[in-house]
Backbone as JSON Lines, residues from 0, in Angstrom:
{"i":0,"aa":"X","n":[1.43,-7.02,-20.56],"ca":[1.82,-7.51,-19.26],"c":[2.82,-8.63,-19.45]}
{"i":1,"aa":"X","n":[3.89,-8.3,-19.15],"ca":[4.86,-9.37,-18.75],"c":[4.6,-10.49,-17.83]}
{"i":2,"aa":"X","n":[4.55,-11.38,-17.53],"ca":[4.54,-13.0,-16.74],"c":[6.04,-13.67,-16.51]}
{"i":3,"aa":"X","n":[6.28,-13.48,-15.21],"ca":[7.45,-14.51,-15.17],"c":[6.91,-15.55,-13.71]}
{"i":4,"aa":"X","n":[7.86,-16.62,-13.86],"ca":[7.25,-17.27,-12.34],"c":[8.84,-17.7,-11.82]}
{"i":5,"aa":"X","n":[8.06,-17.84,-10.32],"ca":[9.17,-18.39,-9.49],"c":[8.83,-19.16,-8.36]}
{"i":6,"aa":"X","n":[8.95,-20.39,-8.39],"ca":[8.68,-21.73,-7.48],"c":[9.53,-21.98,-6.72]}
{"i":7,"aa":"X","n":[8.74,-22.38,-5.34],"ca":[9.92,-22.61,-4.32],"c":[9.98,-23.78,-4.23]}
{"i":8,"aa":"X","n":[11.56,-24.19,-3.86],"ca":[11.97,-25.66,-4.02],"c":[12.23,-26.58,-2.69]}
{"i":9,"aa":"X","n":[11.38,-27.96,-2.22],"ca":[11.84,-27.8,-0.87],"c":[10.66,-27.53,-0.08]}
{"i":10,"aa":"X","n":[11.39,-27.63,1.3],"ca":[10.72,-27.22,2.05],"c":[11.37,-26.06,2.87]}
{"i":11,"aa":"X","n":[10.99,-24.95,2.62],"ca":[11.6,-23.14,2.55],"c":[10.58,-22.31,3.07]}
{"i":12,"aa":"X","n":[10.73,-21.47,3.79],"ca":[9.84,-20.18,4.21],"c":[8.96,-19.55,3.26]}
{"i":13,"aa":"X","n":[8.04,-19.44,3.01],"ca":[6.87,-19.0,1.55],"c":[7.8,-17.48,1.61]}
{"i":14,"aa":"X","n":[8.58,-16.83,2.21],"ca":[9.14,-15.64,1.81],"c":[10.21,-15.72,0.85]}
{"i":15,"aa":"X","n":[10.47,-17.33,0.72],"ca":[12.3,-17.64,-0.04],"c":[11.83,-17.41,-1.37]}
{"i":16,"aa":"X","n":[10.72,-17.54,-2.24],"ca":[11.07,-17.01,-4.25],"c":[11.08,-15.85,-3.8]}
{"i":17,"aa":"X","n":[10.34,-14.8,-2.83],"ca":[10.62,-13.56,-3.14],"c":[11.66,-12.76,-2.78]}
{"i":18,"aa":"X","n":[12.44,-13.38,-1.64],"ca":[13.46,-12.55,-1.71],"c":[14.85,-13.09,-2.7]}
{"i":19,"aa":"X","n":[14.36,-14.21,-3.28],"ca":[15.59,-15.19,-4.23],"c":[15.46,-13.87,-5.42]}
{"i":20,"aa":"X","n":[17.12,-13.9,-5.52],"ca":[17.27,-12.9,-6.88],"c":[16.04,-13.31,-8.08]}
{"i":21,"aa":"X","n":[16.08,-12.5,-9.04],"ca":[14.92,-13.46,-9.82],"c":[14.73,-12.31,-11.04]}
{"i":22,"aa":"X","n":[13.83,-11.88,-12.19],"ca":[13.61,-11.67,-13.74],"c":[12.51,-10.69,-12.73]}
{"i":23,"aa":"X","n":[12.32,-10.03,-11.95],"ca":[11.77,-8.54,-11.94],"c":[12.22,-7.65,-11.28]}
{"i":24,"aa":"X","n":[11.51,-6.54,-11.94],"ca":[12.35,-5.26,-12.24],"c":[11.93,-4.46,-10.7]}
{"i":25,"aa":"X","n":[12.66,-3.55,-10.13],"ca":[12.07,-2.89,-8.95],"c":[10.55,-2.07,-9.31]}
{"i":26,"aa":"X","n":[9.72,-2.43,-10.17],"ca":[8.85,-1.59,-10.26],"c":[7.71,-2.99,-10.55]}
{"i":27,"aa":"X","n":[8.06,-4.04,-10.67],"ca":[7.07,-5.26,-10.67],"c":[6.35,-5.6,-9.99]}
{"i":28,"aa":"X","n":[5.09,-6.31,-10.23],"ca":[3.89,-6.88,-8.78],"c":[4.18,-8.18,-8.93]}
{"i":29,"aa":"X","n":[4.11,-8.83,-7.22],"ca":[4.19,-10.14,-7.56],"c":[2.75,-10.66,-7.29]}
{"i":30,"aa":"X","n":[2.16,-11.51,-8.21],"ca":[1.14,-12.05,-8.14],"c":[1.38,-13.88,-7.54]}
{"i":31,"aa":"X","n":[0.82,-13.78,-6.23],"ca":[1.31,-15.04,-5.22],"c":[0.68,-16.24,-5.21]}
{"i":32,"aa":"X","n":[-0.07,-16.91,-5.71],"ca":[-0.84,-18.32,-5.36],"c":[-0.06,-19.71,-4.94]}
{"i":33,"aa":"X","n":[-0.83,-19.86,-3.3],"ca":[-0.36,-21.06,-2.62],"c":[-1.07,-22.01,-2.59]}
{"i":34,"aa":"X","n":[-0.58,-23.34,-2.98],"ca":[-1.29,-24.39,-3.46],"c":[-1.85,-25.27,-1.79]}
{"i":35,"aa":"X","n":[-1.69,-24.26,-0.88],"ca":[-2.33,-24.79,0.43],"c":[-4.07,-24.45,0.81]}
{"i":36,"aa":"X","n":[-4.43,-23.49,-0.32],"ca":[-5.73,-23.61,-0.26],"c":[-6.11,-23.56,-1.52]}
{"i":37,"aa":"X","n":[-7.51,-24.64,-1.85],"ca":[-8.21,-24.9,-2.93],"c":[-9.46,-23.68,-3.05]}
{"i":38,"aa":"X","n":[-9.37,-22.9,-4.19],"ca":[-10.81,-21.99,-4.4],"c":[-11.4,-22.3,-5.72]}
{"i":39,"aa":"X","n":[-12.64,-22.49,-5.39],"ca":[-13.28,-23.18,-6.55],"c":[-14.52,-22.26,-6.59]}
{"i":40,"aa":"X","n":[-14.98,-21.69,-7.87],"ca":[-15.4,-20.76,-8.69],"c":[-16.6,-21.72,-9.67]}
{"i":41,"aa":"X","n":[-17.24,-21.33,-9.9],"ca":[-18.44,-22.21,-11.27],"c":[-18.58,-20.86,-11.91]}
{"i":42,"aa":"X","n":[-17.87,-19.15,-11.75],"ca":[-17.86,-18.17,-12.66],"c":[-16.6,-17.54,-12.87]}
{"i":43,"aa":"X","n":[-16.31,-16.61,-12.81],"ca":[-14.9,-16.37,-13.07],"c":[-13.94,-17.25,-12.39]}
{"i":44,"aa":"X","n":[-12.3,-17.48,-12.96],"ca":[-11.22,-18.01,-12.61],"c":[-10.59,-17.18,-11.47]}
{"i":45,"aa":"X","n":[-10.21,-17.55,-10.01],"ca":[-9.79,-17.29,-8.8],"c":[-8.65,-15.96,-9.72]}
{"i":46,"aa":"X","n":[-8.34,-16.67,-10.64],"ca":[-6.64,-15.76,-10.94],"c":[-7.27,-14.44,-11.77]}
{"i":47,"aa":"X","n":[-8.08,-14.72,-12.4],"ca":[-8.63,-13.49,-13.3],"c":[-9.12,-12.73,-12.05]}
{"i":48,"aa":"X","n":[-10.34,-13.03,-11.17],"ca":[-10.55,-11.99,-10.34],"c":[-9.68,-11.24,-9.56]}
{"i":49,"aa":"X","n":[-8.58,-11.87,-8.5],"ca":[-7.63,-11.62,-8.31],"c":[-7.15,-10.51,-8.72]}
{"i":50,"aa":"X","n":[-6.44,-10.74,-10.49],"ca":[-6.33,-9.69,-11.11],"c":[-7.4,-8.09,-11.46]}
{"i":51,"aa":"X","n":[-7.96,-8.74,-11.94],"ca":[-9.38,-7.34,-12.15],"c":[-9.66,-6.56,-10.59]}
{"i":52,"aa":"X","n":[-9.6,-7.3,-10.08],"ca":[-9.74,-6.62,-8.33],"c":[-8.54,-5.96,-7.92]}
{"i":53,"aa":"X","n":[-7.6,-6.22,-7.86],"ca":[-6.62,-5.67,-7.7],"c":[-6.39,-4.14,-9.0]}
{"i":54,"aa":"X","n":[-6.2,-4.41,-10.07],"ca":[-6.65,-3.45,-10.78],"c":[-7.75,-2.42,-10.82]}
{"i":55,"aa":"X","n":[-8.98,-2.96,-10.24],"ca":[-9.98,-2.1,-10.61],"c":[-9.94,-1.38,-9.28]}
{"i":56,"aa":"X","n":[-9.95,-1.77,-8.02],"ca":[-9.25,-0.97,-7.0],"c":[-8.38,0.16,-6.75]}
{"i":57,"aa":"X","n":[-7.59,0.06,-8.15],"ca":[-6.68,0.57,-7.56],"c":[-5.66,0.47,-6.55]}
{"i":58,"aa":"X","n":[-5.89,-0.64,-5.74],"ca":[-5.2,-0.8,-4.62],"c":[-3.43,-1.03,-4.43]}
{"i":59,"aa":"X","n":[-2.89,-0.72,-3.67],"ca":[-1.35,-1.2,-3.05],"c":[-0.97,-2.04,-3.18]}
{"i":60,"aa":"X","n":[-1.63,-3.09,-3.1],"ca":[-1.7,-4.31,-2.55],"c":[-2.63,-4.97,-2.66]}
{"i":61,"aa":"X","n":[-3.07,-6.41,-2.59],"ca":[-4.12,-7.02,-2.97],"c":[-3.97,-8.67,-2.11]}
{"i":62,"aa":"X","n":[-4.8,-8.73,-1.2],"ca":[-4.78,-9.91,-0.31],"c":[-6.33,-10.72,-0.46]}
{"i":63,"aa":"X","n":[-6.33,-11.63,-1.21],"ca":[-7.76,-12.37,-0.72],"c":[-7.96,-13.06,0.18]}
{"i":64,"aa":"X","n":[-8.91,-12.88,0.9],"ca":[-9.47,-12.99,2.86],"c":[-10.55,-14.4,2.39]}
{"i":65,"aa":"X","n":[-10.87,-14.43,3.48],"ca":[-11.88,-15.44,3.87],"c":[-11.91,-15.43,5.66]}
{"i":66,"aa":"X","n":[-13.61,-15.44,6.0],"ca":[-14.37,-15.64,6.87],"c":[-13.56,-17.13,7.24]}
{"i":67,"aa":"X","n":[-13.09,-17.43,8.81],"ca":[-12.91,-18.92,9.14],"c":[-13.68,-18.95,10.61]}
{"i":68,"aa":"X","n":[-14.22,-20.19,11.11],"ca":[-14.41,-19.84,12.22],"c":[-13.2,-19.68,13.09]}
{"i":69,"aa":"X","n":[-14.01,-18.68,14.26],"ca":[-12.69,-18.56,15.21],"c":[-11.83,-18.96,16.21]}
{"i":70,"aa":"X","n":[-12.09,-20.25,16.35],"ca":[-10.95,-21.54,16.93],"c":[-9.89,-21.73,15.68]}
{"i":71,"aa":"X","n":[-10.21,-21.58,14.26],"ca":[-9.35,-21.97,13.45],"c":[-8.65,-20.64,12.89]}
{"i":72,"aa":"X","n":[-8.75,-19.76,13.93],"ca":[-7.94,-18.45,12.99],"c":[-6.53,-18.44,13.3]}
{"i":73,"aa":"X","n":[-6.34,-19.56,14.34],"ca":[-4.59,-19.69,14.49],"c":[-3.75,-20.53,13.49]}
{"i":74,"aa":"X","n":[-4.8,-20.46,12.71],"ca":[-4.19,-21.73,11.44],"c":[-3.96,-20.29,10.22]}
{"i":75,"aa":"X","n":[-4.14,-19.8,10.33],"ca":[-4.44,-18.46,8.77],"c":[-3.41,-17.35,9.46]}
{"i":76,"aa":"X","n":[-3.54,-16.38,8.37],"ca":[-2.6,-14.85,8.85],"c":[-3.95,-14.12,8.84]}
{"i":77,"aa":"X","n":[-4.23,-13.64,9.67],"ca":[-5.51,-12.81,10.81],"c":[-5.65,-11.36,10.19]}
{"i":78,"aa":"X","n":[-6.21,-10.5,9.02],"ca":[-6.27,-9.55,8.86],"c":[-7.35,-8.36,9.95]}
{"i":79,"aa":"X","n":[-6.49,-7.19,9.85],"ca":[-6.99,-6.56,11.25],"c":[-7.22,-5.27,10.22]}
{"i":80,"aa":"X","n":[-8.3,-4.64,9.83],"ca":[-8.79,-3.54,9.02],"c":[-10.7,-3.27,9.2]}
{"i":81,"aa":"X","n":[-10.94,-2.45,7.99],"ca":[-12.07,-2.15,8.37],"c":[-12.69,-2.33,6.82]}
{"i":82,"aa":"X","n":[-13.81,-3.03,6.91],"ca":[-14.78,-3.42,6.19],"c":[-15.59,-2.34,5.04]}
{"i":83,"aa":"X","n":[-15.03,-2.98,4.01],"ca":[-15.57,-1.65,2.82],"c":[-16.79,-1.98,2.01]}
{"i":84,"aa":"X","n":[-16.77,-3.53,2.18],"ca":[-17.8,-3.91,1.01],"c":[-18.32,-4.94,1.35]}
{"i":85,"aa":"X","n":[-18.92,-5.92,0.4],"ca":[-19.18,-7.3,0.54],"c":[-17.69,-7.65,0.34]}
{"i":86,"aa":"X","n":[-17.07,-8.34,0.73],"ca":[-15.47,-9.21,0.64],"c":[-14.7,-8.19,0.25]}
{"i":87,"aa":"X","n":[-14.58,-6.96,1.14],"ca":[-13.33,-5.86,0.43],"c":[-13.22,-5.39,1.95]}
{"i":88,"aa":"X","n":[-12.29,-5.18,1.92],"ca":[-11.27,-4.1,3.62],"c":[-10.5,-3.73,2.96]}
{"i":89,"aa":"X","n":[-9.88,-2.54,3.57],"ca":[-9.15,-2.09,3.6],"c":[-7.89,-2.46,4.73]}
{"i":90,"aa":"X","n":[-6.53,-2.82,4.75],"ca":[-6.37,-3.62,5.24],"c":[-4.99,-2.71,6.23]}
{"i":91,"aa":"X","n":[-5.24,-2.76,7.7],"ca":[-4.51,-2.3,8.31],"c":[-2.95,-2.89,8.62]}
{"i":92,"aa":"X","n":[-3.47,-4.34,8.96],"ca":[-2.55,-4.79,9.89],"c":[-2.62,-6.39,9.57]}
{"i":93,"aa":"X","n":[-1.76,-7.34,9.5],"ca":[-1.97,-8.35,9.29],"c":[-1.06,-9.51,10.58]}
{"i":94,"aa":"X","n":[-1.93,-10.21,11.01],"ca":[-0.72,-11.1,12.27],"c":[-1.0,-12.81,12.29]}
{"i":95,"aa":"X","n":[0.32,-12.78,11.89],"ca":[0.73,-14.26,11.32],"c":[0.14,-15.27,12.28]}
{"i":96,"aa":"X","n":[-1.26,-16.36,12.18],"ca":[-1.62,-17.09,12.96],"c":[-1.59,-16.87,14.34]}
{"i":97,"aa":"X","n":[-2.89,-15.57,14.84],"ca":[-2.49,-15.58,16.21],"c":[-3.48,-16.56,16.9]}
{"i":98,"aa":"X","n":[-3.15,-16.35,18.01],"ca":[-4.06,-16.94,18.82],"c":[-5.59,-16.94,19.11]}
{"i":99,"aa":"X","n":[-6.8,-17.53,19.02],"ca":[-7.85,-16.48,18.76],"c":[-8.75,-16.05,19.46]}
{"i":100,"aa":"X","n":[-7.63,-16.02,21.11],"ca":[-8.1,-14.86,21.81],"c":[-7.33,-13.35,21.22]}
{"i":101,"aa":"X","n":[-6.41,-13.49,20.62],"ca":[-5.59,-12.62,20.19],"c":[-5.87,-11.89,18.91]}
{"i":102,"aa":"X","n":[-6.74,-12.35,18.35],"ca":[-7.05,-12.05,16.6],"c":[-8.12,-10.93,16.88]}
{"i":103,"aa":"X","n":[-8.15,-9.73,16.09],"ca":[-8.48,-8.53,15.84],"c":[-9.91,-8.75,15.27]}
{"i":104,"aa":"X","n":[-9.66,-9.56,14.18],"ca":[-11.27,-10.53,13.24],"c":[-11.17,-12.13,13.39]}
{"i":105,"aa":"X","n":[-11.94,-12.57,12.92],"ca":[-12.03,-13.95,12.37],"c":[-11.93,-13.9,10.36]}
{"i":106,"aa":"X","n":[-11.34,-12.8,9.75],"ca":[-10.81,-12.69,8.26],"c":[-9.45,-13.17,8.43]}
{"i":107,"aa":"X","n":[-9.33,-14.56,7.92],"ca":[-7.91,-15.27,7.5],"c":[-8.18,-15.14,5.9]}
{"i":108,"aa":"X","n":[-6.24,-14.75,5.75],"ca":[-5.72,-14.27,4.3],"c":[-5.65,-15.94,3.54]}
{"i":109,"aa":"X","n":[-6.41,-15.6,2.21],"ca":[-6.48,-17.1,1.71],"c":[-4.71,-16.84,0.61]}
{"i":110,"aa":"X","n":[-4.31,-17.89,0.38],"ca":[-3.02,-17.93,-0.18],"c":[-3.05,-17.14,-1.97]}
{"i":111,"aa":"X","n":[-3.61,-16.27,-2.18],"ca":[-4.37,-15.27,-3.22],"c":[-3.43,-13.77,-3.21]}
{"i":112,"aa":"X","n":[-2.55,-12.99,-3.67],"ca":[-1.97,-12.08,-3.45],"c":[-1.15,-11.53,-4.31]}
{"i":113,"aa":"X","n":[-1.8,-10.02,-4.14],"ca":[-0.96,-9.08,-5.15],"c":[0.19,-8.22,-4.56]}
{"i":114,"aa":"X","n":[1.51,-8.24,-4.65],"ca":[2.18,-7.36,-3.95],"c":[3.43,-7.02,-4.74]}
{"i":115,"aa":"X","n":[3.6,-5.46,-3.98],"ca":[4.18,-4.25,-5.08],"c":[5.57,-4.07,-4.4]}
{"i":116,"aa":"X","n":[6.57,-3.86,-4.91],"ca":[7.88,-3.74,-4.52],"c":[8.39,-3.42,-3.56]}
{"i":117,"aa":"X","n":[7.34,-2.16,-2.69],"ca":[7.62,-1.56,-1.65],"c":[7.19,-2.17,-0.45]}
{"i":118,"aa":"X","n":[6.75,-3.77,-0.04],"ca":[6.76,-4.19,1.4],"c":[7.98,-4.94,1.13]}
{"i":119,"aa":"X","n":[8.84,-5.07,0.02],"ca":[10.04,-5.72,0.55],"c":[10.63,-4.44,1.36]}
């Protein structure tokens, strides 16, 4: 596995390293961690699971969620899917801090993310 990184400089849209030219190839995942939420673990490392989950899935894509209450789901990006496991969906639809008469769940996306060439 190759590792490259790319930090945004500033104060910039969390979309600006990924669409900034940059050292991957059209067939690369970007693996995303935002230093706006703290996850703290006493067993595996947030980044190892991350990884193994996303891998062992199989999945497209890879978003780690969290339960918030629902006055505070206008603070998070609101995932709208259907429930597979203990902490697994499948994930339909995602809407950037709505309102939370407007939110589908109370599952806000924690800053945790695997993503594959094809949602650019």
């Amino acid at each position: 596995m190759k590792l490259s990184q790319c930090a945004k400089k500033g104060k910039r849209l969390k979309g600006t390293p990924y669409s900034a030219p940059n050292r991957l190839s059209a067939t690369s995942r970007l693996l995303c961690f935002l230093g706006d939420d703290v996850v703290y673990n006493d067993g595996t490392p947030c980044l190892k699971t991350t990884l193994l989950t996303y891998i062992t899935k199989r999945a497209e894509a890879f978003w780690g969620v969290q339960t918030v209450p629902h006055e505070n789901i206008c603070k998070y990006g609101c995932v709208d899917g259907e429930k597979l496991g203990d902490r697994l969906y499948s994930v339909k639809d995602m809407i950037e801090k709505p309102k939370p008469e407007e939110a589908p769940t109370d599952v806000g996306v924690l800053g945790r993310y695997v993503i594959t060439p094809e949602i650019f």
